[in-house]
C-alpha positions as MATLAB code, in Angstrom:
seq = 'XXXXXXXXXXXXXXXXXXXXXXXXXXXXXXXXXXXXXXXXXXXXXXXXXXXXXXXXXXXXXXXXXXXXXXXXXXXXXXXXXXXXXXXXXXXXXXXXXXXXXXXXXXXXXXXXX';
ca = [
      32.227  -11.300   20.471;
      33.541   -9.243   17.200;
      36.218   -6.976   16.951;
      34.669   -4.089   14.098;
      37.921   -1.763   12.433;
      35.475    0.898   10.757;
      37.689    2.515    8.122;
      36.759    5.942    8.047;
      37.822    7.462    4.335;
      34.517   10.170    3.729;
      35.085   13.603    3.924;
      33.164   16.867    3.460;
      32.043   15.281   -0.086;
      29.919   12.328    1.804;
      29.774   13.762    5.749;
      26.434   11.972    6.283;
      29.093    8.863    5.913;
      31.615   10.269    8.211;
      28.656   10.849   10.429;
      27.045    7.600   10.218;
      30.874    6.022   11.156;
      31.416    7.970   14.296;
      27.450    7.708   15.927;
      27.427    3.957   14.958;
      30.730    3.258   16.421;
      29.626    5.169   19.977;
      26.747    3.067   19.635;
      28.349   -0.121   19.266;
      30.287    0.655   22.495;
      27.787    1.940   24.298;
      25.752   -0.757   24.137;
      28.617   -3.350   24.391;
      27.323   -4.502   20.768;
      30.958   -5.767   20.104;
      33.984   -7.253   22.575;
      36.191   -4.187   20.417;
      36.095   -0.844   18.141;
      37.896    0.777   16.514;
      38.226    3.370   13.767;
      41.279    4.476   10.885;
      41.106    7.453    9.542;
      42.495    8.163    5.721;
      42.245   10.960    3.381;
      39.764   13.198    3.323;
      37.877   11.815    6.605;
      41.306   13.708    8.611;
      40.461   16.620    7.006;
      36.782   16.710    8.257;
      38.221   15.317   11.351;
      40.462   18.337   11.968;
      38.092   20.236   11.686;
      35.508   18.900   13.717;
      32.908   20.862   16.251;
      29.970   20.660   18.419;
      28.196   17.579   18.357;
      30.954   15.767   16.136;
      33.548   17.577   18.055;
      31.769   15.664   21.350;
      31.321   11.933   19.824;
      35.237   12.138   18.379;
      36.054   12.821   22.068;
      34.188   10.418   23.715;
      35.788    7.671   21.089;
      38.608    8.777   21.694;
      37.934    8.491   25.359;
      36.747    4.769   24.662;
      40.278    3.967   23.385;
      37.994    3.760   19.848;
      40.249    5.949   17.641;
      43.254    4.054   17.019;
      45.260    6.392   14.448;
      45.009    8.704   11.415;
      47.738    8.745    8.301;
      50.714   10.462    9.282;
      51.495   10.917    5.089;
      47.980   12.312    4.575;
      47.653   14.830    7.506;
      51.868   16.134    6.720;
      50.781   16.422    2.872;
      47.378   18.224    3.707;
      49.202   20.168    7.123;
      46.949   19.014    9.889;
      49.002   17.016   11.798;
      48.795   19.872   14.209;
      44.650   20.103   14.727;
      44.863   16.115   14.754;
      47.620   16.045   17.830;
      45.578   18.928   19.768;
      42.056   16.436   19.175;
      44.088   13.548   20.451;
      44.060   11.362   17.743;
      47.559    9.238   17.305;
      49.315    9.718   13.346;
      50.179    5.914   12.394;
      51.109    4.954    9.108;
      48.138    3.796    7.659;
      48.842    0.454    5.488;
      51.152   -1.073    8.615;
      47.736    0.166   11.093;
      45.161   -1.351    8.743;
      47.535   -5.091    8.497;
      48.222   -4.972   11.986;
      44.816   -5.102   13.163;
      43.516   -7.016   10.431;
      46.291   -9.517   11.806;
      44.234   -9.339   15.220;
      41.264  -10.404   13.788;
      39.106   -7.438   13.568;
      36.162   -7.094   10.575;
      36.619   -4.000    8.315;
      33.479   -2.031    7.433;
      34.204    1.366    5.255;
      32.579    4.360    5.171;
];
């Protein structure tokens, strides 16, 4: 089966995008559509993420609860100060180039939103 990285970059300027990443990657899972998942988020996506609530707020944590969210950028959330909101959801701060190679390097398929 595939291994799918979605890389997650739309913020509050495209949310239908950052949307249509996070209900299509439960989706995948849930219907074991792919052998892995998982999702990056960079720039403005961690803002939207950190500030994320009710039905949004409820799909982050079930990917999260998946094992689906692998990181956000640690540069991004210090220069924008949300590292704090992102640790409290539960989503790890991983430097974002060395994330992206390393699991290209496992063989998963990039899609962006």
């Amino acid at each position: 089966m595939t291994k799918i990285l979605y890389l997650v970059m739309s913020g509050k300027e495209a949310e239908q995008k950052f949307d249509m990443a996070i209900i299509s990657a439960l989706r995948m899972i849930e219907n074991k559509r792919v052998e892995k998942m998982k999702l990056l988020f960079y720039g403005p996506s961690e803002t939207l993420l950190a500030q994320v609530t009710g039905e949004r707020a409820e799909t982050i944590k079930k990917l999260i609860g998946y094992g689906a969210v692998d990181s956000a950028c640690t540069m991004f959330a210090k220069n924008m100060k949300i590292e704090n909101e992102l640790n409290i959801l539960g989503v790890p701060l991983e430097a974002y180039g060395q994330r992206l190679a390393a699991l290209l390097g496992e063989g998963y398929i990039p899609v962006s939103f």
